[in-house]
VOGU-3710 file (C-alpha; in Angstrom, 3 decimals, decimal comma):
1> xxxxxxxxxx> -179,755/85,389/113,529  -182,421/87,943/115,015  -182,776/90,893/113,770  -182,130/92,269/116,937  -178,817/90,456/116,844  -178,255/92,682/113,402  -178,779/95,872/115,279  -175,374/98,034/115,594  -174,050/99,158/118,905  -174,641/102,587/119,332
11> xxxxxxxxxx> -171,303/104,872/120,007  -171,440/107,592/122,186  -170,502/111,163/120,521  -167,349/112,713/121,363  -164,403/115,010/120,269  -162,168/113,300/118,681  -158,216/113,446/119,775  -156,074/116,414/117,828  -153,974/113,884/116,000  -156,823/112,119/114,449
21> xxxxxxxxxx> -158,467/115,554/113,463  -155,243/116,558/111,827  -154,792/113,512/110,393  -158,580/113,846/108,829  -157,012/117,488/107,801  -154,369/116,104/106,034  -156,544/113,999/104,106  -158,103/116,817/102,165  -155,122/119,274/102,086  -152,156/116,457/101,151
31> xxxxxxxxxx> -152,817/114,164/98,507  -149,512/113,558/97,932  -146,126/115,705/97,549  -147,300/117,762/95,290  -149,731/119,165/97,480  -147,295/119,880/100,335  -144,787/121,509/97,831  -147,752/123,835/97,241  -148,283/124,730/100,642  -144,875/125,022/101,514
41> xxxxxxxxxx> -144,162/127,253/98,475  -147,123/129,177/99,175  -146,065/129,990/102,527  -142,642/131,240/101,491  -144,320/133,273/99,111  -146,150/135,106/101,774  -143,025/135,282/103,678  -141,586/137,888/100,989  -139,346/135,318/99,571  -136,787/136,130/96,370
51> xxxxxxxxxx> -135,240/133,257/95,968  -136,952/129,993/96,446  -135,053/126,418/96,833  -136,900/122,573/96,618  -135,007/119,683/97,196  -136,591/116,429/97,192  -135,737/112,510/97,257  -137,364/110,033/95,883  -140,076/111,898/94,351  -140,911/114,016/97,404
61> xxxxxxxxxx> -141,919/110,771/99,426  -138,368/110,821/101,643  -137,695/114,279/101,555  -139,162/117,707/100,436  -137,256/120,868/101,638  -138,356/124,101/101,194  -135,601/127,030/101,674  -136,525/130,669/101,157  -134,923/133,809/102,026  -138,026/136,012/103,237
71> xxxxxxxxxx> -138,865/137,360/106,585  -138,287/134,389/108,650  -140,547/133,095/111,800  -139,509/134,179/115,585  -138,617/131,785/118,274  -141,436/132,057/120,507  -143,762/131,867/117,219  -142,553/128,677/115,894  -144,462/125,966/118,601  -147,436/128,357/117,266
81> xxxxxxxxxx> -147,028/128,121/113,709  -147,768/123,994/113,977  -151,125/123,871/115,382  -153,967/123,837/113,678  -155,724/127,304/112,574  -152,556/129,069/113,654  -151,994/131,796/111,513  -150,708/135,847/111,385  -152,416/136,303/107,670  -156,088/136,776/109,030
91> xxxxxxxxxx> -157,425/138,132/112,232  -161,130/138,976/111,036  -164,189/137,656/108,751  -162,778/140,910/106,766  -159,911/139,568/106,138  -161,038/136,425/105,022  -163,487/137,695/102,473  -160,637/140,266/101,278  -157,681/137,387/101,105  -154,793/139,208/99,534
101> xxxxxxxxxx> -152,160/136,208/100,605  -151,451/132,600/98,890  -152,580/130,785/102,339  -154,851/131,862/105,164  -156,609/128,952/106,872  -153,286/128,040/109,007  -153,705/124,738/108,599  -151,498/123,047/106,392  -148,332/122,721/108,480  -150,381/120,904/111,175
111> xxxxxxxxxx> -151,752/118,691/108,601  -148,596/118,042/106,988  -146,766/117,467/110,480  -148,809/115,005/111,893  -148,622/112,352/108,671  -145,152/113,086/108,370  -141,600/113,683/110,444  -141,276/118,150/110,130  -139,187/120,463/111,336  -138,610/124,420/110,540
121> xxxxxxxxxx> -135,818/125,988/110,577  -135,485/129,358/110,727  -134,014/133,324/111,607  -135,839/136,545/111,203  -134,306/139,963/110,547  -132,956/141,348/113,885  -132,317/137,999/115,871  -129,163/136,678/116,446  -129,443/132,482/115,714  -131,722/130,817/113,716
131> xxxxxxxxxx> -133,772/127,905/116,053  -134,480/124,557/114,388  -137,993/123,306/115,893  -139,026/119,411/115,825  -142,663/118,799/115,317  -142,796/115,397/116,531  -140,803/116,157/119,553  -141,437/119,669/119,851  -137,878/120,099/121,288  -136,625/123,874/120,285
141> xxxxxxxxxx> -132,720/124,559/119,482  -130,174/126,957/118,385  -129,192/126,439/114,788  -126,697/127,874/112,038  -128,519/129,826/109,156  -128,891/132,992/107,466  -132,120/135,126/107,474  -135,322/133,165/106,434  -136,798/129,853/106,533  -136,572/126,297/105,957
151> xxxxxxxxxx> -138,915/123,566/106,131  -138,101/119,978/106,205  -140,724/116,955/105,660  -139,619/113,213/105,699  -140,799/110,261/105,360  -144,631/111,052/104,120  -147,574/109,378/105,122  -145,344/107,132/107,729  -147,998/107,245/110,050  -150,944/106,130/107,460
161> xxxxxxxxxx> -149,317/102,962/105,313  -152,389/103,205/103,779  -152,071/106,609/101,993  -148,432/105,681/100,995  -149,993/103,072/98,642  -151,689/104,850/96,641  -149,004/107,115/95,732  -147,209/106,528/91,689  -143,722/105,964/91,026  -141,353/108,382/91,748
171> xxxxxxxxxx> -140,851/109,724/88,493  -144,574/110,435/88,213  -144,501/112,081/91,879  -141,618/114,347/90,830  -143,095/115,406/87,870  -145,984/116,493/89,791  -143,888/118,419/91,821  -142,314/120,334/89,111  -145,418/121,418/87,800  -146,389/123,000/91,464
181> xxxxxxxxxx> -143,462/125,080/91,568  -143,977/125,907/87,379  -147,143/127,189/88,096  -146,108/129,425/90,858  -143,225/130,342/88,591  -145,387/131,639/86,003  -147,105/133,835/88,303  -143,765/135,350/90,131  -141,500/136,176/87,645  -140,062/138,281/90,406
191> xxxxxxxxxx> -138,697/135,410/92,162  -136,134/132,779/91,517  -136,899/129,294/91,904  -134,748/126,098/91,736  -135,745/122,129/92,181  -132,967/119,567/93,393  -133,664/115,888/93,264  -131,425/113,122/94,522  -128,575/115,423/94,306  -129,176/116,884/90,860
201> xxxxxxxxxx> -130,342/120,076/89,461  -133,833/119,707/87,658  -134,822/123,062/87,015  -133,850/126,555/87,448  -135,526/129,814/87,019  -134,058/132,863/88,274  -135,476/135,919/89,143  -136,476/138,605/86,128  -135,011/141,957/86,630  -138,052/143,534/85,722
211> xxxxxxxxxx> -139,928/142,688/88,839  -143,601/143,366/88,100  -145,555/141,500/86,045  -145,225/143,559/83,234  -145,840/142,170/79,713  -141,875/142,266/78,955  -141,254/140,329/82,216  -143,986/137,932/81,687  -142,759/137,251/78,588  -139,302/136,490/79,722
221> xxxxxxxxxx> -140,560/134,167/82,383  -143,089/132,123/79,999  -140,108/131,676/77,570  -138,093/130,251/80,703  -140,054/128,185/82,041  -142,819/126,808/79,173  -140,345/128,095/76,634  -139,641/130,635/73,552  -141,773/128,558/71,271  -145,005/129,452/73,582
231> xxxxxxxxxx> -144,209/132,932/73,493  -143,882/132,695/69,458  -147,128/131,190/69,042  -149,040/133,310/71,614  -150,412/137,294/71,491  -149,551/139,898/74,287  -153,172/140,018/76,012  -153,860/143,336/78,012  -157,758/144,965/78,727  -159,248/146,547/81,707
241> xxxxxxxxxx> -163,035/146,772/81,483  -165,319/148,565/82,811  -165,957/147,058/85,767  -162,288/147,110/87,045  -161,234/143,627/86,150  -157,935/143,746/84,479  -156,845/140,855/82,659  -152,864/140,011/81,230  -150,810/137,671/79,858  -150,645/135,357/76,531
251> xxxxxxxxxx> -153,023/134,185/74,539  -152,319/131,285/71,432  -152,526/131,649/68,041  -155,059/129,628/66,625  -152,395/127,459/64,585  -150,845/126,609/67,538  -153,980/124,649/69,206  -152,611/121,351/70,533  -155,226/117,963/71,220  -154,627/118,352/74,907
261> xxxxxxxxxx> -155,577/121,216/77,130  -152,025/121,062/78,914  -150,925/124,225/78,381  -153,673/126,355/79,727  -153,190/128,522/82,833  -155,105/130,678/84,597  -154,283/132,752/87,808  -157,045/135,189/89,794  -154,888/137,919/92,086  -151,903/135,399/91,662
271> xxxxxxxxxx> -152,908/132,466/92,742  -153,585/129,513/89,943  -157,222/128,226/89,767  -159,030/125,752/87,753  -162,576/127,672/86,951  -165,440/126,562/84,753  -166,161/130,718/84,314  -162,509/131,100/83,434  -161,965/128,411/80,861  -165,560/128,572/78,983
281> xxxxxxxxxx> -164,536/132,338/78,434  -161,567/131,506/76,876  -162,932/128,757/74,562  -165,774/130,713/73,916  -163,236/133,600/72,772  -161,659/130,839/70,353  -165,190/129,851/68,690  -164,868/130,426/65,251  -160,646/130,440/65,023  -159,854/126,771/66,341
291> xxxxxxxxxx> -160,592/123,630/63,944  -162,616/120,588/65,468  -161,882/119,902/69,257  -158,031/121,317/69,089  -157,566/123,296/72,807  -155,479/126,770/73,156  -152,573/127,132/74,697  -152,945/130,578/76,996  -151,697/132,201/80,076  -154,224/134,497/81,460
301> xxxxxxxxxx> -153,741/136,709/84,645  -156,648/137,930/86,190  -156,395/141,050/88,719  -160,116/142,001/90,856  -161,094/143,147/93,746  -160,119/140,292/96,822  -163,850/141,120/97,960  -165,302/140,194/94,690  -164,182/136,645/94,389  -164,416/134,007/97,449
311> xxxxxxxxxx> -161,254/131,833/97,576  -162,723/129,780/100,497  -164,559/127,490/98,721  -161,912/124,239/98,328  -159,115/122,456/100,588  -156,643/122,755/98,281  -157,470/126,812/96,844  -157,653/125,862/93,373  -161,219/126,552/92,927  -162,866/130,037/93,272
321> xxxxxxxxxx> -166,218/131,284/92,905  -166,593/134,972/91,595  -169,503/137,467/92,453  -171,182/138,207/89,549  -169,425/135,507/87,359  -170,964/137,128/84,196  -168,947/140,197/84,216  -165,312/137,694/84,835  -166,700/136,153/81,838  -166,961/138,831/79,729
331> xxxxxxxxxx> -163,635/140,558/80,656  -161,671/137,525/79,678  -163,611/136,816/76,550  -163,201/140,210/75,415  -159,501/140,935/76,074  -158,618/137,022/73,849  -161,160/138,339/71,339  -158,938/142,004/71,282  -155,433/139,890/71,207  -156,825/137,113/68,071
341> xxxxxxxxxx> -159,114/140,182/66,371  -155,321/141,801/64,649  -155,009/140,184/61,720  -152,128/137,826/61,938  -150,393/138,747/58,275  -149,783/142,745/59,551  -147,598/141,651/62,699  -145,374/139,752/61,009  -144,989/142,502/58,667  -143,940/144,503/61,550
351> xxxxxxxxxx> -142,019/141,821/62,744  -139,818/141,483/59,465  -139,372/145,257/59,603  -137,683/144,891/63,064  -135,223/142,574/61,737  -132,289/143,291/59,551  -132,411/141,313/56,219  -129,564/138,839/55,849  -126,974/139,273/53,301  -128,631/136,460/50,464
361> xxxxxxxxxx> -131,562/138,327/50,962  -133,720/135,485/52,593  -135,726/135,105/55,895  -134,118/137,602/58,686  -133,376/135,632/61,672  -135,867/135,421/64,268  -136,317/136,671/67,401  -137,941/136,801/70,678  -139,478/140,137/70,688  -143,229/141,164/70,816
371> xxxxxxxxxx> -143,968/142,458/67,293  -145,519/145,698/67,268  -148,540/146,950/65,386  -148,227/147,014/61,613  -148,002/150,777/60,196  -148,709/150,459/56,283  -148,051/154,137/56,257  -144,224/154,024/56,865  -143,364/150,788/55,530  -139,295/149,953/55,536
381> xxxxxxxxxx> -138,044/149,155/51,796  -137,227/145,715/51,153  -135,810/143,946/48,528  -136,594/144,070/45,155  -138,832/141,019/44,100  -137,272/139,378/40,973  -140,709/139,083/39,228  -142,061/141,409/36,743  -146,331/141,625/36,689  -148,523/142,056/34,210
391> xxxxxxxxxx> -150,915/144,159/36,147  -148,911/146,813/38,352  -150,868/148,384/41,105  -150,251/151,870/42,203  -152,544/151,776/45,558  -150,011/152,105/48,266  -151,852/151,079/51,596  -154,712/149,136/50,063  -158,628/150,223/50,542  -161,089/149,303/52,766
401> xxxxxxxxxx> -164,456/148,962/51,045  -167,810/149,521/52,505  -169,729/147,544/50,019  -168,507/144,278/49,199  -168,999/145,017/45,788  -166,807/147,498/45,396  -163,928/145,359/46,416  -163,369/144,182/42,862  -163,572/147,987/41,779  -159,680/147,753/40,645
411> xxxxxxxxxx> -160,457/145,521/37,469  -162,542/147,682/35,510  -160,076/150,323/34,561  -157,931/147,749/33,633  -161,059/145,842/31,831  -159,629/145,950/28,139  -162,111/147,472/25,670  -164,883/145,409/24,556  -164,792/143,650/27,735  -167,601/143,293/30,593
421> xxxxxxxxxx> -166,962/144,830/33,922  -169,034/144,375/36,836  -171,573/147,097/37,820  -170,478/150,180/39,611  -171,669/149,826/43,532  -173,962/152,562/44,200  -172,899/155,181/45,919  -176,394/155,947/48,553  -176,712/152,032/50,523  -180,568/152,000/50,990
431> xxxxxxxxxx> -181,527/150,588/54,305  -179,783/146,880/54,941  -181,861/144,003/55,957  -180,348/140,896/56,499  -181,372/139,346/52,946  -179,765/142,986/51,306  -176,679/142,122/53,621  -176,367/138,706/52,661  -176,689/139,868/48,883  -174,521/142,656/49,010
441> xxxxxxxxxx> -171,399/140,605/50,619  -171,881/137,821/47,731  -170,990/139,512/44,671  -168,124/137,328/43,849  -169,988/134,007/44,136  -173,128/135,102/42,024  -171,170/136,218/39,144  -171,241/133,732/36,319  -167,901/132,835/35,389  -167,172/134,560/32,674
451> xxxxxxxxxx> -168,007/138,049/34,001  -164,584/140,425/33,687  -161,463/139,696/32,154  -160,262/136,188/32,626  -156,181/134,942/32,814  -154,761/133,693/29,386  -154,627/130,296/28,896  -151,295/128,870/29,711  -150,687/129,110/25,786  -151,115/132,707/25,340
461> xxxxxxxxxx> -149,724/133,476/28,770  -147,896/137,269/28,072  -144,152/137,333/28,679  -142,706/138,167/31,758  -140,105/140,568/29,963  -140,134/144,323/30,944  -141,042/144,897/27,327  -144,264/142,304/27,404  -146,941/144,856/27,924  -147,151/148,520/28,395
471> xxxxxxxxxx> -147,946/147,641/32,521  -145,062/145,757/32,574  -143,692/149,028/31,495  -145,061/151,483/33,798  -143,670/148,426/36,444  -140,526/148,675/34,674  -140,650/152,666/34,909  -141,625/152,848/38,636  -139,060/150,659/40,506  -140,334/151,886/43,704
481> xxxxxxxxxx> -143,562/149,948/43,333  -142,182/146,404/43,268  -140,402/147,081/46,613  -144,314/148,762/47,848  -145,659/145,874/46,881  -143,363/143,632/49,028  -143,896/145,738/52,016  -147,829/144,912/51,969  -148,256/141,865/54,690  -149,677/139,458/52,111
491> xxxxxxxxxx> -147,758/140,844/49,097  -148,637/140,796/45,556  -151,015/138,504/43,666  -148,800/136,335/40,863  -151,153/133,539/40,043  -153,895/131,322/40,655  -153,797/127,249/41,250  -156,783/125,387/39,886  -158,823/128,020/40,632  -158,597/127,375/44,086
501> xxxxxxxxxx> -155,333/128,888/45,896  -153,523/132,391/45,058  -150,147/133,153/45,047  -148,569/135,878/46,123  -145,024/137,318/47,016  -144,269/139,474/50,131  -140,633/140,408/51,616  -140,565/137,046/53,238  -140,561/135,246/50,710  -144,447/133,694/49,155
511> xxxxxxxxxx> -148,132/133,128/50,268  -150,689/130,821/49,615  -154,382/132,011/50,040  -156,974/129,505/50,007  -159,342/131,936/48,422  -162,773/130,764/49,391  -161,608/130,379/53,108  -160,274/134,156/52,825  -163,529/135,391/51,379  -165,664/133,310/53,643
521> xxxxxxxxxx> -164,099/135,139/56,613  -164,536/138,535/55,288  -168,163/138,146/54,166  -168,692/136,917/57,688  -166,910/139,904/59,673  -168,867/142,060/57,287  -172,204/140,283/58,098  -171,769/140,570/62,033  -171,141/144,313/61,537  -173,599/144,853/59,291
531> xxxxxxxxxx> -176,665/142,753/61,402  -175,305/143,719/65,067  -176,440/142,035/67,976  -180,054/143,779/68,105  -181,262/142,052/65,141  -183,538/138,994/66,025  -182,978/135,639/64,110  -185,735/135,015/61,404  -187,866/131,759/62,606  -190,493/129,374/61,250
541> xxxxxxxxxx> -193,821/128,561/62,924  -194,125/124,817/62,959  -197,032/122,872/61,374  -197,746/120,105/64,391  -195,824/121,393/67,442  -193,046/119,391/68,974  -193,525/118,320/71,830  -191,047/116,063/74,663  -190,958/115,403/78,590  -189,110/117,457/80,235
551> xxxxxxxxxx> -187,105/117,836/83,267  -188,345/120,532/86,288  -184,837/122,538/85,249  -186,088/122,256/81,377  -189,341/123,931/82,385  -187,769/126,528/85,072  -185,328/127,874/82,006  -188,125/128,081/79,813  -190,235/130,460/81,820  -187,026/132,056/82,996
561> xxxxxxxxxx> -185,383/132,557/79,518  -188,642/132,833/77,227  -187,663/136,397/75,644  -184,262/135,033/74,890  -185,478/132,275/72,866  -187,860/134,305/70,971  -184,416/136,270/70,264  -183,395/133,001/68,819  -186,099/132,271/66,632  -187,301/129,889/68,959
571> xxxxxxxxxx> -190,665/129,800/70,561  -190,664/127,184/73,686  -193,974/126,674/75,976  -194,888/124,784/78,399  -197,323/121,736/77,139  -197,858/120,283/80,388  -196,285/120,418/84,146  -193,755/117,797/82,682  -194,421/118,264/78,869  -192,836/121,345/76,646
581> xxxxxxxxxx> -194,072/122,025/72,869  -191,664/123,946/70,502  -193,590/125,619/68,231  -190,993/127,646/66,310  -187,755/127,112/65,037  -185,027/129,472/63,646  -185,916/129,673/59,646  -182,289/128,630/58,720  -182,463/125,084/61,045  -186,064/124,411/59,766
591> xxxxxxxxxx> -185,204/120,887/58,286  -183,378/119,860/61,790  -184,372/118,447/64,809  -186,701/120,279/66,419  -186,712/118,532/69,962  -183,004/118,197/69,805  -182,805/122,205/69,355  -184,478/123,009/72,005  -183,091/120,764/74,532  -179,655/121,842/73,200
601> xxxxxxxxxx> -180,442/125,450/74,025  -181,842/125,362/77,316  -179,305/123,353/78,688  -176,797/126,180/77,839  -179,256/128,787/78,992  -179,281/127,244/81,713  -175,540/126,933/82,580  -174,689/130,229/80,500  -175,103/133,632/80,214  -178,426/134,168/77,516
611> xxxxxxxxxx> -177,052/136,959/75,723  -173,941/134,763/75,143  -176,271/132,278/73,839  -177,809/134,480/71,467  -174,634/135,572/70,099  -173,172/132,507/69,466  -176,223/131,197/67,483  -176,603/134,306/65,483  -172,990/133,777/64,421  -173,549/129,743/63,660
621> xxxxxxxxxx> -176,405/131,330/61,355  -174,434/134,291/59,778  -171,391/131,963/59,407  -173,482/129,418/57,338  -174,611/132,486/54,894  -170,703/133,382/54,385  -170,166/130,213/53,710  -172,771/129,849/51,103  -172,253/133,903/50,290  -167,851/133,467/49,712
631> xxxxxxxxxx> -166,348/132,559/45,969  -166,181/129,313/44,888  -163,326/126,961/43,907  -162,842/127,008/40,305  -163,895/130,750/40,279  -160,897/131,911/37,947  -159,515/135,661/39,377  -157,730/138,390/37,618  -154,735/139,818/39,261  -156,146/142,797/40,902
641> xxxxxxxxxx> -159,575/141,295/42,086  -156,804/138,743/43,641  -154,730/142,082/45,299  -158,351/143,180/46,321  -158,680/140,043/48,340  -155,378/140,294/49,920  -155,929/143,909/50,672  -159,143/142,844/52,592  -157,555/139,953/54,632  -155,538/142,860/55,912
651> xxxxxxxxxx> -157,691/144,764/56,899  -160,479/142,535/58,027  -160,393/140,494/61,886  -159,584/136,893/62,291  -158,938/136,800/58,854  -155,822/134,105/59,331  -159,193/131,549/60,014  -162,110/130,946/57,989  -165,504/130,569/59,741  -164,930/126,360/60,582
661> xxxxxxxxxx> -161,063/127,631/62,183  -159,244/126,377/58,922  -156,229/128,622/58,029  -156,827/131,061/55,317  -152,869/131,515/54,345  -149,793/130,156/54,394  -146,221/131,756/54,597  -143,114/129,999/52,562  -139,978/131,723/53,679  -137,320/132,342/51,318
671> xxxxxxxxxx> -135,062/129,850/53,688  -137,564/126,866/53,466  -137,859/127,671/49,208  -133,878/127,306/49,474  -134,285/124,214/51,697  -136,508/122,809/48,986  -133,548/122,887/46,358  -130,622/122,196/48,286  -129,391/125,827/47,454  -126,794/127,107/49,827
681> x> -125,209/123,198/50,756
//
């Protein structure tokens, strides 16, 4: 064979027939039923729908109908409505860059129609029939309905066999469905929606009286459709900053992290995207609450300016691209950091005040409701505990300490004579610097062990009777504090497990503290108030320079971003055109990988915002010094320095997670004790 032979016949350019251009259309916009139950939802959305009907057979591939009750289409606009870039939601490029509706391109229907067998049916408000239009015929005729619309597609993909193959089972394709119309659920809790298959009612959501998407309604639509256990394991989110951008919605407890990110939504003016902006702020907002690679479970709604955010940018609308991206970022970061910064322990004290107590006295039936903020000063009495304790206290709400020191201050008036106290805090701080910090919040840790009084040994334990000890008699004297003490979130301090847990009892029933965790996280919270976010991070000149080859982008972020990573303690510079030399590394990573660093941080820098960045690797630095700063296991603790703690863990943010995201406490109600011993069967 020649080569000339070889050479390909050239084709003359031309247009290409309509069909075939749809059909091309269709490829991008209809991947399989799914995608035309979004479109077809999304358009009866726009239409003012309330109530919102899908019925489907086998999996959407036979049949998908779509019956709403909104404004309805006119006769002489229906042939219009089926071509291609036919639509009355846009006239101008100003309304396209200001898209305040679900769809805008007009294009889907004529996509949908011309790999599938359509027809709309439908009667606006004012005109006498309704008029059922065939889109493969085109033939136009009276029809019975009532006001509104409804759109018929059969037999999908019978025109490209091809497509049809690749499509799953029908199960799989239903399921898919359902999850189209669950996330437009989610953002409408204004409107009812229902899904029929083969005959049979799937799922139903009706429409919340409440109308807006108000944090009551929301809630009330999330427990409908995901259900009540994501609205018990998730915080009311709510924060407008600065810039305008409101963001709403639910955001997970920590606890409730799941392996999968499956439960993760995240709407921009009310239409669900999948954004790398969007979901980097909210892990970023979870950095130091969630253990190893667990994923949060939220439902974020963000509301901006149409102008500020491009929803043009994919065939299917699911991806966006935002302005100035930074400020999106920041707005959802901040309002999850506001929602997980409450500590955990004082809303469920709120919560239990809400609730009546049952009759045994045990855990007060639960309900839906958003607890409210915890008010130590007006606490509701609860039931008397049936322990009497050595070591009464007579603080009502607590203290908050400014020196870490001080937050042991409790145990030396009730030092016994003859017995070493810790040293008074002064009263003038002199000027912090992050070594003086770092000292101050370790107190605990740096004690020797046998500094202040110690618990008796199990054989010289004192007696629980009222008559014991002359606390137990001022306990004994003043019933009200017992019930005081049961209104504090974490309760009262009884006694210490190897050293390593504390016990406590609260009106629910009892706690366990894992003490070092708990005094890990408040050393740390103390530490990032203390050092703020002007302080620069401490590095080390090295003794031979490091140097690596390294990529044009390495090189542009290094020029681009050197001030930041002198803010990091690291100092970067170019070696060669190809070649960069780290000469500096951050004092507390001095023994690691140098090279590895530094390629770790620019590729971050140069996907991330820098002052983000710096943040987050100040924290990894002031986390490892709480760590190293927070009591010790086997560190034995008298009652009140253990009340001190728990008075702090109220008081302090994020202080239901240590630094690494392990839970700091656990709550035992008094139903799950009773459970344990078979009382009440």
């Amino acid at each position: 064979m020649t080569s000339s032979d070889s050479t390909p016949a050239r084709r003359r350019i031309q247009d290409l027939p309509d069909e075939l251009i749809s059909q091309i259309a269709a490829g991008e916009v209809v991947e399989r039923p799914a995608s035309v139950v979004r479109e077809l939802v999304d358009n009866a959305l726009d239409a003012g729908a309330t109530q919102i009907t899908l019925r489907l057979l086998a999996g959407g591939v036979r049949l998908i109908s779509v019956e709403d009750d909104g404004i309805g289409i006119p006769r002489d606009e229906l042939p219009v409505a089926l071509r291609r870039h036919a639509t009355s939601k846009i006239r101008d490029l100003h309304d396209l860059e200001t898209v305040v509706t679900m769809g805008f391109r007009g294009e889907a229907l004529a996509a949908i129609a011309s790999v599938s067998e359509a027809s709309i049916l439908s009667r606006p408000q004012g005109q006498d029939n309704a008029f059922l239009l065939d889109a493969r015929s085109g033939e136009l005729r009276p029809a019975a309905r009532g006001q509104g619309t409804t759109l018929e597609v059969k037999e999908l993909f019978f025109s490209t066999p091809a497509r049809r193959k690749f499509l799953k089972s029908d199960a799989t394709e239903l399921a898919h469905c359902i999850e189209a119309v669950r996330r437009h659920a989610l953002a409408r809790p204004d409107v009812g929606f229902a899904i029929w298959h083969e005959g049979k009612l799937m799922e139903q959501w009706r429409a919340v009286p409440a109308g807006t998407l108000t944090d009551a309604a929301l809630a009330l639509r999330l427990a409908d459709v995901l259900g009540q256990e994501f609205v018990d394991n998730t915080l009311p989110v709510q924060r407008t900053s600065s810039s305008g951008i409101t963001v709403i919605g639910r955001a997970g407890l920590p606890d409730a992290a799941r392996s999968r990110p499956d439960q993760q939504y995240c709407y921009v003016n009310g239409r669900f995207v999948r954004d790398k902006v969007l979901t980097h702020a909210a892990k970023s907002a979870y950095e130091d609450v969630l253990h190893g690679h667990k994923q949060p479970l939220y439902a974020l709604y963000i509301d901006i300016d149409p102008a500020r955010v491009d929803v043009n940018v994919h065939p299917t609308k699911i991806e966006v691209r935002f302005r100035d991206s930074r400020e999106v970022h920041q707005a959802v970061r901040h309002a999850i950091e506001d929602a997980l910064a409450a500590p955990r322990a004082a809303l469920l004290a709120a919560q239990a005040e809400a609730q009546p107590q049952s009759p045994e006295g045990g855990t007060p039936a639960g309900t839906s409701a958003t607890p409210a903020a915890w008010q130590p000063q007006t606490p509701t009495p609860a039931r008397t505990p049936q322990v009497q304790y050595a070591m009464p206290l007579t603080e009502r709400a607590g203290h908050v300490v400014n020196d870490m020191t001080a937050l042991w201050a409790p145990m030396r008036e009730a030092s016994p004579a003859g017995t070493a106290a810790p040293a008074a805090a002064s009263t003038e701080a002199p000027a912090e610097t992050p070594a003086t910090a770092f000292a101050a919040a370790m107190p605990l840790a740096a004690a020797p062990a046998s500094t202040g009084p110690q618990l008796a040994p199990p054989s010289t334990a004192p007696s629980l009777s009222p008559a014991a000890t002359p606390g137990a008699q001022a306990a004994e004297s003043t019933p009200s504090t017992a019930s005081d003490a049961a209104a504090w979130p974490l309760g009262r301090a009884v006694a210490q497990v190897h050293g390593v847990y504390i016990l406590a009892e609260n009106a629910q029933g009892m706690v366990i503290v894992d003490m070092h965790a708990a005094h890990e996280r408040i050393v740390y919270e103390r530490l990032k108030a203390q050092l703020g976010n002007d302080q620069p991070i401490a590095s080390q000149p090295l003794l031979i320079p490091a140097t690596f080859a390294a990529t044009p982008q390495e090189v542009a972020t290094t020029e681009a971003h050197a001030d930041t990573l002198r803010e990091l303690g690291l100092e970067v510079a170019p070696f060669s055109p190809k070649t960069l030399a780290v000469r500096a590394v951050p004092s507390t990573l001095a023994q690691g990988d140098a090279v590895e660093l530094a390629r770790s941080v620019l590729a971050e820098l140069e996907q991330q915002d820098a002052s983000g960045v710096v943040q987050r690797a100040r924290n990894e630095i002031l986390a490892t010094m709480a760590c190293h700063g927070a009591v010790r296991a086997n560190r034995r603790l008298t009652l009140d320095e253990m009340n001190a703690l728990l008075r702090q863990m109220e008081t302090t943010e994020r202080s239901d997670q240590c630094n690494h995201g392990r839970p700091t406490w656990r709550q035992l109600s008094m139903k799950e004790l009773d459970a344990l011993f078979l009382r009440g069967r």
